[in-house]
VEXDREN-2710 file (C-alpha; in Angstrom, 1 decimal):
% VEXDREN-2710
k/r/px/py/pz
1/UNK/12.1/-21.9/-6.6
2/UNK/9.3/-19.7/-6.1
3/UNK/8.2/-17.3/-8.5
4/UNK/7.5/-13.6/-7.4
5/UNK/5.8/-10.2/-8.7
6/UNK/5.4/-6.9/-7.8
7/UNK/2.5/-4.1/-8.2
8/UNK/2.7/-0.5/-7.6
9/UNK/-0.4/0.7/-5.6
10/UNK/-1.6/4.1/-4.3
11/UNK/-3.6/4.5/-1.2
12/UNK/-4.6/6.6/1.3
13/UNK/-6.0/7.1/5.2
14/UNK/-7.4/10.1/7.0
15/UNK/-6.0/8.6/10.1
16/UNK/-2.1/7.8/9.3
17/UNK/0.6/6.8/7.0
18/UNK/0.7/3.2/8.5
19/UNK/-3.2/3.3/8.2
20/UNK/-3.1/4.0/4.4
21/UNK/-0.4/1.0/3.9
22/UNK/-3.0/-1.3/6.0
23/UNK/-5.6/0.1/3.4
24/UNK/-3.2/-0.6/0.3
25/UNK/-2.6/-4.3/1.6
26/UNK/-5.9/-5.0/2.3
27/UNK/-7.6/-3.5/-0.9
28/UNK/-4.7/-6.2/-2.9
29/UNK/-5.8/-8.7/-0.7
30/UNK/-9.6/-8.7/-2.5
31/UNK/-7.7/-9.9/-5.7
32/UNK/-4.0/-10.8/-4.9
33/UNK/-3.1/-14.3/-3.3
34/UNK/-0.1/-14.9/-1.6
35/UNK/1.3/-11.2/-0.6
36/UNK/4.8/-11.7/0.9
37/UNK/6.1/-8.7/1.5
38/UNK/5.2/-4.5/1.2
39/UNK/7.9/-1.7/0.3
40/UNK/6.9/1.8/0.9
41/UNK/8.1/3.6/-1.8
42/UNK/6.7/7.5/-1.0
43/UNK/4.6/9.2/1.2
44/UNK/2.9/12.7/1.0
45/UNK/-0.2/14.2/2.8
46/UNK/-2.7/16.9/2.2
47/UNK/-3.1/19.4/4.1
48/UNK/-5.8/21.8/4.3
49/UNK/-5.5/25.2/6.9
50/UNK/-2.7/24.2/9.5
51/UNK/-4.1/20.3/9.5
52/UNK/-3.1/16.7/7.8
53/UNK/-6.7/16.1/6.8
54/UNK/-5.3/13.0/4.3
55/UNK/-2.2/10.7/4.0
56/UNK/-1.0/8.9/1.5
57/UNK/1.4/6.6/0.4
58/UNK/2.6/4.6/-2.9
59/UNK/3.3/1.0/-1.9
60/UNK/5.0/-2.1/-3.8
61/UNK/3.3/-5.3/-3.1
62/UNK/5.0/-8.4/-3.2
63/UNK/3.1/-12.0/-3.8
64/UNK/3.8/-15.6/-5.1
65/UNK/2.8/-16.1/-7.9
66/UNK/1.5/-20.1/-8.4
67/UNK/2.5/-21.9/-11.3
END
């Protein structure tokens, strides 16, 4: 039976609110092993004038963790 945690991470993308979960997976990638799943939990963007100049988006990240 494998064991399993999750983290809460923030991130964000000038480009898109799939862009800035990309960005949140790959930034836990540098330190995480074994990431299983991702849960999108919120997402917001700033806005500055009548444009989206910033998305963002608070992820959970799965993994495995080895025993």
């Amino acid at each position: 039976m494998a064991t399993m945690k999750v983290i809460e991470l923030m991130a964000n993308s000038e480009k898109s609110w799939e862009d800035a979960v990309k960005n949140a997976v790959k930034t836990a990638a540098k330190s995480v092993q074994n990431i299983r799943s991702v849960y999108v939990k919120d997402q917001t963007a700033h806005v500055t004038g009548e444009e989206i100049t910033d998305y963002r988006v608070i992820v959970k990240v799965t993994f495995e963790v080895k025993s």
